[in-house]
C-alpha positions in Angstrom: -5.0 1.8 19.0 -6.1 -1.9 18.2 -7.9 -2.8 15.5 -9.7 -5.9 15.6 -7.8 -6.9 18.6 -4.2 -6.4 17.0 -2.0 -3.4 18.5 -1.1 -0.7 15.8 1.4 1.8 17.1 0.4 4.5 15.1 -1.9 5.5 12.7 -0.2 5.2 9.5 -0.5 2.3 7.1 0.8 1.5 3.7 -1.7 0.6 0.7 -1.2 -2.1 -1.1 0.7 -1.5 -4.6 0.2 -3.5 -6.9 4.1 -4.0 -8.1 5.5 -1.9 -5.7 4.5 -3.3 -2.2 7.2 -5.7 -2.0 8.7 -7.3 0.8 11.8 -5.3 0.7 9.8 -2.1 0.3 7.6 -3.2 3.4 10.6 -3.6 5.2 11.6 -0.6 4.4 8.6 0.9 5.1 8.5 -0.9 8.4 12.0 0.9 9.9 10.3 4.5 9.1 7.3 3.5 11.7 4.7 2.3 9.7 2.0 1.1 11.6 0.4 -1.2 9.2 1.4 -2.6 6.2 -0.4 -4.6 3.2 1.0 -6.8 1.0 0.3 -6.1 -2.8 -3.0 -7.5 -3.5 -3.1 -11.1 -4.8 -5.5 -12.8 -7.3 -7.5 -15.5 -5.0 -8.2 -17.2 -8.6 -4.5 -18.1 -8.8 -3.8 -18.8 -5.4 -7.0 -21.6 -5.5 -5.1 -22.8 -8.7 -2.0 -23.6 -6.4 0.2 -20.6 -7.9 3.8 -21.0 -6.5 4.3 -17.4 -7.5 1.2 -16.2 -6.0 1.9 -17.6 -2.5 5.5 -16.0 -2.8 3.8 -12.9 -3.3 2.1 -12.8 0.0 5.0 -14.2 1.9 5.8 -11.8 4.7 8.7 -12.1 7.7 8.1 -11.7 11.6 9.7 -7.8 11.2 6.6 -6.8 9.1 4.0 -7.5 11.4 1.1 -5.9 12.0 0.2 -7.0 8.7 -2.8 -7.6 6.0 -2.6 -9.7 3.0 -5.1 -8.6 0.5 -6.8 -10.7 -2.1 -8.8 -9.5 -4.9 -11.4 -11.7 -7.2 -15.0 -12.0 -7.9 -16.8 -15.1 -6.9 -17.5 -15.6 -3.0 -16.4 -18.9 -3.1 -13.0 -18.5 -4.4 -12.3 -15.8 -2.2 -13.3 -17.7 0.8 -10.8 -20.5 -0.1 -8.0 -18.2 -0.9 -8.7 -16.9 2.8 -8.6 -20.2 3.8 -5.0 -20.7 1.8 -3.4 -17.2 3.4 -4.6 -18.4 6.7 -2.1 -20.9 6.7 0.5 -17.8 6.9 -1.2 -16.4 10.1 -1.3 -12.9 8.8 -3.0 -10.6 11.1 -5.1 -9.6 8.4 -7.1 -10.6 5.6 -8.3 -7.5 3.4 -10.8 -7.9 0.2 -9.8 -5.1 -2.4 -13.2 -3.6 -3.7 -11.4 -0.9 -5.3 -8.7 -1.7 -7.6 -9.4 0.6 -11.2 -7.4 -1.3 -13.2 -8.7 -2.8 -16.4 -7.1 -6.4 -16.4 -8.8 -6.4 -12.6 -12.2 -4.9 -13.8 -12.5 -6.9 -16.6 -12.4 -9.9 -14.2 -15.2 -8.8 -12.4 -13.1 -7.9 -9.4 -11.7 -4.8 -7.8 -13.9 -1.5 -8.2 -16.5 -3.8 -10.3 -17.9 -5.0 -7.6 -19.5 -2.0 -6.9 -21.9 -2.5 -9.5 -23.6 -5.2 -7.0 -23.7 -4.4 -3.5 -25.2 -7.4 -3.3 -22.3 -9.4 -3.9 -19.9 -7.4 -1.8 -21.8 -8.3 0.8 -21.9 -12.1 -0.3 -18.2 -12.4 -0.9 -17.8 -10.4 2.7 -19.8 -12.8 4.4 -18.5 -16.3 2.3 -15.1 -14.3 3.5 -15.3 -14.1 7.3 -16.8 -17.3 7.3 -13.9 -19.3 5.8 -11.3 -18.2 8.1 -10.4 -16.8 12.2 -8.4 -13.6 11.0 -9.9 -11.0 10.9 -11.0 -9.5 7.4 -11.2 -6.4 6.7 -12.1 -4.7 3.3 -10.9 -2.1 1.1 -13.0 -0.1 -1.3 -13.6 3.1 -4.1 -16.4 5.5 -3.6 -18.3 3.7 -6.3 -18.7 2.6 -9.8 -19.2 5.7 -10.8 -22.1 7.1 -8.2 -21.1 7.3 -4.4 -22.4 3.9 -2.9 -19.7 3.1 -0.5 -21.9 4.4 3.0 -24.4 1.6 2.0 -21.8 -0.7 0.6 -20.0 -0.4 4.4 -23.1 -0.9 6.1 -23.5 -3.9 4.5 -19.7 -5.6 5.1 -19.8 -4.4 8.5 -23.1 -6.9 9.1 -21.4 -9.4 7.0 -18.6 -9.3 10.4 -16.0 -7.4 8.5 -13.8 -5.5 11.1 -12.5 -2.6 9.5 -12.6 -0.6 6.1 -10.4 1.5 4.2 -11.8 4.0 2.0 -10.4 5.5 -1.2 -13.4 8.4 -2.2 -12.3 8.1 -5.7 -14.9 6.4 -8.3 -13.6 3.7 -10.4 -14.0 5.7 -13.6 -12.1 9.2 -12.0 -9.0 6.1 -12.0 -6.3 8.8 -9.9 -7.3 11.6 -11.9 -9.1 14.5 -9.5 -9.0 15.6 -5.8 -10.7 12.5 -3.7 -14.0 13.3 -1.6 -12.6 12.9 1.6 -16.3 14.0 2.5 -17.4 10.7 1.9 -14.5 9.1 4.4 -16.3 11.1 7.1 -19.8 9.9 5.7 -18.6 6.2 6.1 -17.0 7.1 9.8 -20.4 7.9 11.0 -22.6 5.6 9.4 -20.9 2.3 11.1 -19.1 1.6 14.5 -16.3 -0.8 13.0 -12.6 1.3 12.4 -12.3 3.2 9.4 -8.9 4.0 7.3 -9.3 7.1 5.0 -7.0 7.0 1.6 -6.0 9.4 -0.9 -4.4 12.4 -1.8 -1.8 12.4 1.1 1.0 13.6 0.3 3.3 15.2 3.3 2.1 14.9 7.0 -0.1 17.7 7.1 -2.3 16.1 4.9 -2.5 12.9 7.2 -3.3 15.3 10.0 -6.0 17.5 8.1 -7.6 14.2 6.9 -8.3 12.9 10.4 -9.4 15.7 12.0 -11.8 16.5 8.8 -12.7 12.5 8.7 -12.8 11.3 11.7 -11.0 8.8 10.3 -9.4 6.2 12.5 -5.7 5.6 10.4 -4.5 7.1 7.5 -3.2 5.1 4.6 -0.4 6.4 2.3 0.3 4.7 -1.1 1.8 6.7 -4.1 3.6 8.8 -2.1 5.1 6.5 -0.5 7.1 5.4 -3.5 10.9 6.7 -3.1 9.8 8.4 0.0 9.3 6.1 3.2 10.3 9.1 4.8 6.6 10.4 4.5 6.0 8.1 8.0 8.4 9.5 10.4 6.9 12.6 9.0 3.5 12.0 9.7 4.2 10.3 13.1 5.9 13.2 14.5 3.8 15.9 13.3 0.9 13.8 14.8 2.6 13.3 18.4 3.6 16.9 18.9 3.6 19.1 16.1 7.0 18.6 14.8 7.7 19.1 11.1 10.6 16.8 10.2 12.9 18.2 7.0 12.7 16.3 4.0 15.5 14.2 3.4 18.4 15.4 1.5 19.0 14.0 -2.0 22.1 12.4 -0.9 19.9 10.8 1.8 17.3 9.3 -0.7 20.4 8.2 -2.9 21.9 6.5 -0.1 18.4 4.5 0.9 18.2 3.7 -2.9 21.2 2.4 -3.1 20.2 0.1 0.1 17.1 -0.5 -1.1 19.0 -1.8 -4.7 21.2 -4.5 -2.6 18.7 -5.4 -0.2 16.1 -6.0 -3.6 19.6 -8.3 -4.8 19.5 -10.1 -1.6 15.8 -11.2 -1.7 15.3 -11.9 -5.5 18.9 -12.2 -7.2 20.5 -9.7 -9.4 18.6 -10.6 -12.3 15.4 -9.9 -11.4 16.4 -6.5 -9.2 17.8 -5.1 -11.7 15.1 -4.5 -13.4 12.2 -4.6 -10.5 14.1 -1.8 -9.0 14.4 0.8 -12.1 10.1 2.5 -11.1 11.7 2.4 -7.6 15.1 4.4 -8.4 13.4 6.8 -10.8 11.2 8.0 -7.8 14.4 8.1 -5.4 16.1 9.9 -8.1 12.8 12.4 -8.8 13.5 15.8 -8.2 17.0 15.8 -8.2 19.1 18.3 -9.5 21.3 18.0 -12.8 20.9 13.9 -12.8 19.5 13.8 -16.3 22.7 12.0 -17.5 22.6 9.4 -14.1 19.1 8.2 -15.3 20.1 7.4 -18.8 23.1 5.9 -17.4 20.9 3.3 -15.0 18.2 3.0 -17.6 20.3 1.9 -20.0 22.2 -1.0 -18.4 21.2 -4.2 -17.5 23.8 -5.6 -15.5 23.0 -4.6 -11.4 26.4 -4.1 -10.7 27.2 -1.7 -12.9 24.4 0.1 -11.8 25.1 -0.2 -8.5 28.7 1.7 -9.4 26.7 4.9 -11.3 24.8 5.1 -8.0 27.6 5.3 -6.0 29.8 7.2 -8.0 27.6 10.0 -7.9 26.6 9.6 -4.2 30.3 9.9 -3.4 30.3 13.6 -5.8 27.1 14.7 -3.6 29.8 14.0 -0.7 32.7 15.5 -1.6 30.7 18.9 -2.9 29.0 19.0 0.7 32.4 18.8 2.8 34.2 21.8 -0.3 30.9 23.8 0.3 
């Protein structure tokens, strides 16, 4: 399909995560089929301020593409000259994150705050799509803590907002509860621009049940992504003809762990994936039998090498008790 005049292969896309959503994760991502990817969001307060670590943050290669770069914040003109900074980077996207539940976000006034004032959401949509020739899209929670995201939509897709994700969580239910994937379907038929539904899919049937319930146009997948880029081959193939892939083998998640330790070494130094990569190996490692004693060995060590050996060591044990079996 294309959305806003961009190709997308298929109809899978990975949220944003804030701390997760990495280059080398998107990368990752990217060679199980992922349609679309977002970078973690960024703070358009710090990127006005000229924040060399912000930029960084939204930094993406060729490989990665189709791609959004989302920005959070809560003053229209701020956000219209961080879009104006990002532009510079000719992502294929800009997407405005009127969702985010986390405190340090919300206290700003950004993320799911702004659904307290519909009429700024449609001010900062508007100050948005103005300031730049990518297409913006937009990224939103059900509501404060009332549904308002069908009139919220109405309002960004006047504003000349091309697409919308929804999450049908309210800021206040956080991740706790089952999302109202009702309200997804509410959105879908209350405006003509692309919709992506979000939340609470967590192996491909889900994907498939939530666009034939929906109406959705894409399906975005974000915690369960984490330690599991699997979960989009999955969902592709079960979507083109039924097939149900087997989930990966826990020698097979050790083995992409491992990759995804050297290629995180490669990109940021051994100093800083050592430690970025320890939320990352917990969920590779989740699940696993009788590696109690393998977590409190990588957990406890700081040196990336070292961990780097543990992880091996017991890859090659998985191996040998596979070819004696």
């Amino acid at each position: 399909m294309f959305l806003a005049g961009t190709y997308i292969k298929n109809p899978t896309v990975l949220a944003p995560l804030a701390g997760w959503t990495d280059a080398v994760f998107r990368r990752i991502c990217k060679a199980f089929g992922v349609g679309l990817i977002f970078t973690e969001m960024a703070s358009a307060d710090a990127l006005v301020r000229d924040s060399r670590r912000t930029i960084d943050l939204v930094r993406f290669s060729p490989q990665e593409r189709p791609i959004g770069i989302q920005l959070f914040g809560a003053e229209p003109e701020t956000l219209a000259r961080a879009a104006e900074i990002v532009s510079e980077l000719r992502p294929d996207f800009i997407d405005i994150n009127f969702g985010c539940p986390a405190k340090k976000v919300v206290r700003r006034g950004g993320g799911a705050a702004l659904l307290r004032d519909l009429n700024l959401i449609e001010a900062i949509g508007r100050a948005t799509v103005a300031a730049t020739d990518i297409p913006v899209t937009a990224k939103l929670r059900s509501g404060w803590q009332e549904p308002v995201v069908v009139e919220a939509c109405r309002r960004l897709q006047g504003t000349g907002i091309k697409a919308v994700t929804i999450h049908p969580r309210s800021q206040k239910m956080g991740f706790k509860g089952q999302s109202d994937w009702q309200q997804i379907a509410a959105v879908k038929q209350a405006i003509s621009i692309p919709v992506i539904g979000n939340g609470d899919i967590t192996c491909a049937r889900d994907a498939k049940r939530m666009l034939d319930e929906t109406g959705c146009d894409l399906v975005m997948v974000g915690r369960a992504a984490r330690g599991n880029p699997w979960i989009f081959a999955q969902i592709i193939a079960y979507l083109q003809d039924g097939t149900i892939m087997p989930p990966p083998t826990f020698a097979e998640r050790l083995s992409l762990c491992i990759h995804h330790l050297e290629e995180q070494e490669r990109a940021y130094g051994a100093a800083v994936a050592v430690y970025t990569m320890r939320k990352h190996i917990a969920c590779y490692l989740k699940g696993g039998e009788n590696i109690t004693r393998l977590r409190q060995q990588v957990f406890s060590k700081n040196n990336l090498q070292e961990v780097r050996a543990d992880l091996l060591s017991y890859l090659k044990q998985l191996q040998q008790t596979a070819v004696t079996a």
